[in-house]
C-alpha positions in Angstrom: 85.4 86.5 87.5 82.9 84.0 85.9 84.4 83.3 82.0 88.2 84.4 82.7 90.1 81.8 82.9 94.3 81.3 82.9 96.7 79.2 82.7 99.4 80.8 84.1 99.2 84.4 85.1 102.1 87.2 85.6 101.0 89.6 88.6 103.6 92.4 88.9 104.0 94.1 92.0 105.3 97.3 93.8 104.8 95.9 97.6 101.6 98.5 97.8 98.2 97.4 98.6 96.8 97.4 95.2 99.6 95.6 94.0 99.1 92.6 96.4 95.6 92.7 95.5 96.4 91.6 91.9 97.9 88.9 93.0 95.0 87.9 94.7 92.9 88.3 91.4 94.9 87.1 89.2 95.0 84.0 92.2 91.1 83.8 91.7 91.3 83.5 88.1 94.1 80.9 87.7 92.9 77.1 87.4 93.7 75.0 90.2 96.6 73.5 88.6 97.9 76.7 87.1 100.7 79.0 88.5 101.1 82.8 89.2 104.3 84.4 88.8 104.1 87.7 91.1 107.1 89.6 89.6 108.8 92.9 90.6 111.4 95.3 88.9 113.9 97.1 90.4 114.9 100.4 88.9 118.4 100.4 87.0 120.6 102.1 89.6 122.8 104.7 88.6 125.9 105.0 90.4 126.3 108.5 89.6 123.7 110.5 91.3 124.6 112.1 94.0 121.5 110.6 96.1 122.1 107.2 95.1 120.9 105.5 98.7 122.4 101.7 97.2 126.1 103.0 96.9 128.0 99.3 97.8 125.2 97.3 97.6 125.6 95.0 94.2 122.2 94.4 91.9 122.3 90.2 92.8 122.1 91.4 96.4 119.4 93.8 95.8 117.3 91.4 94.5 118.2 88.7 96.9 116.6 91.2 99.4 113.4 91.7 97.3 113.0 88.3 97.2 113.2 87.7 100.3 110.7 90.4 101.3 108.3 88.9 98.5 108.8 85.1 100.1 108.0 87.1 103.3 105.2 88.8 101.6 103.9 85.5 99.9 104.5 83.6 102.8 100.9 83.0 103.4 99.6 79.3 102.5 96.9 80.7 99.7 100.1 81.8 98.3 101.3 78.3 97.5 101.2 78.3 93.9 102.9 81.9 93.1 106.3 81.9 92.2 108.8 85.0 92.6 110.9 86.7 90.1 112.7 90.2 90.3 113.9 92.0 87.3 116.4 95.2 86.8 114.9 97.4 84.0 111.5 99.7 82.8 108.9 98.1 84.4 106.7 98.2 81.6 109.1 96.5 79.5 110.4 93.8 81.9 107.1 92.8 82.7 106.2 92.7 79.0 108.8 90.4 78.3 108.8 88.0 81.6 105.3 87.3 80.4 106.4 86.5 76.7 109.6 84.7 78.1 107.1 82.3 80.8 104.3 81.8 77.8 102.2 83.6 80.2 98.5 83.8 78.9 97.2 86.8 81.1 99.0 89.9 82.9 96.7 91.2 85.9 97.9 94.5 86.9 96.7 97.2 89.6 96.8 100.7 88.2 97.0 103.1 90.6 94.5 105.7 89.2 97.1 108.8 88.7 95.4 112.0 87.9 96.2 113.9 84.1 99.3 115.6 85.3 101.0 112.8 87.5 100.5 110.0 84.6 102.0 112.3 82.5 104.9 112.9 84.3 105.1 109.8 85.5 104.0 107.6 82.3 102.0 104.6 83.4 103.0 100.9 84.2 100.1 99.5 83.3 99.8 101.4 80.1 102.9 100.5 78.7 102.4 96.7 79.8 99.7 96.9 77.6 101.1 98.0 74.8 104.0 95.8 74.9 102.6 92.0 76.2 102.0 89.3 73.9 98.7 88.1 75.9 95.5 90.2 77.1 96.1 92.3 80.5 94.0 93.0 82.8 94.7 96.4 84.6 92.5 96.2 87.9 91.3 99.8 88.7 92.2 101.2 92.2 
């Protein structure tokens, strides 16, 4: 993308397609000696629910197995300059504030196009990153 340039870029991702393909972007639009932080967040688990599928398995070790799936994932040698961080929290807000907390100066985020009646149930990622990051974002459309 001729004119965008960054410094250091937050790509967050959901291990889909789209999400990998920010990565790649934001990837493009990093100088050479800047960094990508590709960053995911895990949902808070609740103990409680009856369907909770992570009963016995600790938050430290959930993340210890994103991470290694997104090491896996970013194992590739055009990954070299990325580096990996999982959160626990809103997505939205977590990515928000990893961006602010790394004095990140761009967010590139895939949005995954919901219709009018899924976003509103769902809420949006990217819309809410928006709202809440400190730097411009740039939502790629899928």
């Amino acid at each position: 993308m001729a004119g965008l340039h960054s410094k250091k870029a937050v790509a967050p991702v959901d291990f889909s397609d789209f999400s990998i393909a920010s990565v790649d972007r934001a990837l493009e639009i990093t100088e050479e000696d800047g960094v990508v932080h590709v960053v995911h967040v895990l949902a808070e688990v609740n103990y409680a629910d009856p369907g909770m599928m992570y009963a016995g398995v600790s938050n430290e070790e959930r993340v210890v197995e994103v991470e290694r799936q997104l090491r896996e994932r970013m194992s590739d040698a055009k990954y070299a300059k990325v580096q990996i961080a999982v959160r626990i929290g809103d997505p939205g807000r977590e990515i928000a504030v990893y961006a602010e907390t790394e004095a990140a100066d761009l967010v590139v985020i895939a949005s995954h196009g919901y219709g009018f009646f899924k976003h509103m149930l769902l809420g949006s990622v990217a819309e809410r990153v928006v709202r809440l990051a400190h730097c411009p974002v740039l939502v790629l459309r899928t």
